[in-house]
C-alpha positions, -999 to +999 in steps of 0.1 A: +015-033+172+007-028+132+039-013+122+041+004+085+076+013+073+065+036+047+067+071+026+050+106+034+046+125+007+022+152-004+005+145-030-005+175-061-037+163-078-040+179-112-071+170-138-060+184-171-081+174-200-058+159-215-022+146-208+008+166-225+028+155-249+065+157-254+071+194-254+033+202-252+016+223-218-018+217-207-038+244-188-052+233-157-079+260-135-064+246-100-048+221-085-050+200-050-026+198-022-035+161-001-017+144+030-001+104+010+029+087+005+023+053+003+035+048+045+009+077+056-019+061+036-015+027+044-009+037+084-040+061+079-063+031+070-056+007+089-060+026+119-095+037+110-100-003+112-090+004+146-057-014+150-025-001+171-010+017+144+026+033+145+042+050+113+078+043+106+095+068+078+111+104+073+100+135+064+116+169+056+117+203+081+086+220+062+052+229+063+045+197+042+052+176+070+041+193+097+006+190+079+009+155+069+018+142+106-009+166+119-035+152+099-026+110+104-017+119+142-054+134+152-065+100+134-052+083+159-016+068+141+014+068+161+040+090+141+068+091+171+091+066+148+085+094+119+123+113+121+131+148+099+155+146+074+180+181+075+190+174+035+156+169+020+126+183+016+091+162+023+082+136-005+056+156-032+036+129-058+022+146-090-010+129-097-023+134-134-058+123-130-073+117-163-112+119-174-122+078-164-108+079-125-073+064-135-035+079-126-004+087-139+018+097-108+056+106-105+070+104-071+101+130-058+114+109-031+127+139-009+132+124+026+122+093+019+157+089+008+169+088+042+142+064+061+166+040+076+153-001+091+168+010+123+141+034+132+121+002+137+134-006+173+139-042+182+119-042+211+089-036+195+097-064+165+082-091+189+056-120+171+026-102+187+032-075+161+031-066+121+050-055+097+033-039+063+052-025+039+063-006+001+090+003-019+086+038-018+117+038+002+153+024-001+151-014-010+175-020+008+161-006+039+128-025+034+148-055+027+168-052+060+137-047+079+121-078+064+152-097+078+153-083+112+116-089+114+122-124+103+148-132+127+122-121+153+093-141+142+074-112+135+050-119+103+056-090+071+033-081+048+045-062+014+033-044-011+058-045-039+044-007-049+060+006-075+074-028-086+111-035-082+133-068-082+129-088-054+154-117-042+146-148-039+157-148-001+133-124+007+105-136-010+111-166+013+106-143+044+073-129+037+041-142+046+016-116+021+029-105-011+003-079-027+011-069-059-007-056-090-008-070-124+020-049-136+038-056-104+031-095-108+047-094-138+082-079-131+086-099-098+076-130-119+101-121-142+126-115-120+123-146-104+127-164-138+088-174-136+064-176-162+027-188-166-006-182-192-021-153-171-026-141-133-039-173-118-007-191-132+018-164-124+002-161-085+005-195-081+041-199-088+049-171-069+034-182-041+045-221-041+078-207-048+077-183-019+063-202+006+038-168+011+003-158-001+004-140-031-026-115-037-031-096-070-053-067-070-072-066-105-090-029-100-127-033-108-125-072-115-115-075-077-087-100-070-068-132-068-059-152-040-030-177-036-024-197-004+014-210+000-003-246-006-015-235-042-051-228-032-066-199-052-096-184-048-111-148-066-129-121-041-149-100-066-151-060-059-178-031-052-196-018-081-192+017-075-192+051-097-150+057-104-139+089-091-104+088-086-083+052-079-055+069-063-059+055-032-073+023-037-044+001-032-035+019-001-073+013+012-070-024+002-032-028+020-045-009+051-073-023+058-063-057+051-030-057+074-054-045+105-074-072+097-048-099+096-038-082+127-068-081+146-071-122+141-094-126+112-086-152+084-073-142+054-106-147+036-125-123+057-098-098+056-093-099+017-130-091+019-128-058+044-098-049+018-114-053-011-147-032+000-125-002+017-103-002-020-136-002-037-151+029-019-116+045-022-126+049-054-158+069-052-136+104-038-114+124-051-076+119-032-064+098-008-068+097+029-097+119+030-114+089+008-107+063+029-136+043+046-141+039+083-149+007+101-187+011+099-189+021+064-171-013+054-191-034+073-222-024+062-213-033+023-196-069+031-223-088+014-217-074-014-183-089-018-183-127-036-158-147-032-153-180-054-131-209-049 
């Protein structure tokens, strides 16, 4: 089983045309209610690759919720690990989308306060399965996880989204670290590591790790670094940018249920990087994501140089 320990949140899409100030309001003529959280999406997409997909998080005792589950369930994720919180209200993202496609995005937490390791039961953390995950919940929960997963043989991928400080010990657990550039840089410097630019910064991260670090680069694709050193660079679609809101969710989905499924880790950065590209050309979240078909039929597109 593809297990994602993960928010649900709903997400507010607002396009003003321009972003406030300090002090300053900006008329908007609507706004956008959409199922995410960083869980949801990533569960959401890698099920439409068709892998055994079972949600791990919390949500609040509201409408919110109830629509968010609704929506990931008929797609076919398991949301039977999901509990209800009885002190907070769902998770709720305000995305500022501005003219060119890109984000600005504040996240209320809400439930996702209380989504707790031990939701993830032991008999299902067996080396058959997968662990992908964020840090849109407690650290410390995600950390424990990562430690009970590795004490069972059971392989984690994270996605250090939004970037925290990540110790050393854990690092040492995981076998995917995707990260960002703006991610790459605080773990880098957390860990005390420095370099001239992405390639150098991946690298140390991933000799020092033991793990694969990946660093998504938006429309320049990405970089990959195998725990030997060996990097390689898997280019992106060239696509009209509509909204990037849900591109790194796309890419994290879709790559985990490859890993999962038994591809190599070259193939599956390419299905990632083709379902986070076409994330991109509609507006929101799940409703943009790719199926299974609609990635396939663009993987030639996708170069990939060693």
């Amino acid at each position: 089983m593809l297990i994602v320990f993960g928010s649900i949140n709903m997400d507010m899409i607002v396009k003003p045309e321009h972003l406030p100030q300090s002090g300053e309001t900006v008329l908007c003529k609507e706004y956008d209610l959409q199922p995410g959280g960083k869980g949801a999406n990533q569960a959401l997409a890698a099920c439409r690759m068709g892998a055994r997909t079972a949600l791990v998080g919390c949500a609040g005792e509201d409408s919110y919720s109830r629509q968010i589950l609704d929506v990931i369930r008929r797609q076919g994720v398991i949301t039977s690990g999901v509990k209800q919180s009885e002190n907070y209200r769902t998770g709720c993202a305000m995305i500022m989308q501005e003219a060119n496609g890109a984000n600005r995005i504040i996240v209320a937490a809400g439930a996702n306060n209380e989504a707790t390791n031990d939701q993830v039961p032991d008999e299902i953390l067996r080396p058959d399965s997968l662990i992908l995950t964020q840090t849109e919940v407690p650290s410390q929960e995600v950390f424990a996880l990562i430690r009970r997963a590795n004490d069972k043989g059971v392989k984690v991928i994270m996605n250090l989204a939004p970037a925290l400080d990540v110790p050393e010990e854990i690092l040492n657990m995981l076998h995917i670290l995707v990260v960002n550039e703006i991610e790459l840089d605080q773990v880098a410097k957390s860990l005390g590591l420095t370099g001239k630019g992405h390639v150098d910064m991946a690298h140390a991260l991933a000799v020092r790790g033991k793990l694969t670090c990946i660093v998504t680069l938006a429309e320049k694709g990405s970089i990959v670094v195998t725990a030997d050193g060996k990097p390689f660079h898997v280019s992106s679609l060239a696509v009209d940018v509509v909204d990037t809101t849900g591109a790194g969710d796309a890419y994290c989905g879709t790559l985990a249920a490859c890993m999962y499924d038994g591809k190599s880790l070259e193939e599956s950065v390419r299905w990632a990087s083709v379902a986070g590209s076409l994330a991109c050309t509609k507006v929101g979240t799940i409703k943009a994501f790719a199926y299974q078909d609609d990635i396939k039929e663009r993987l030639d597109e996708i170069v990939v140089t060693k």
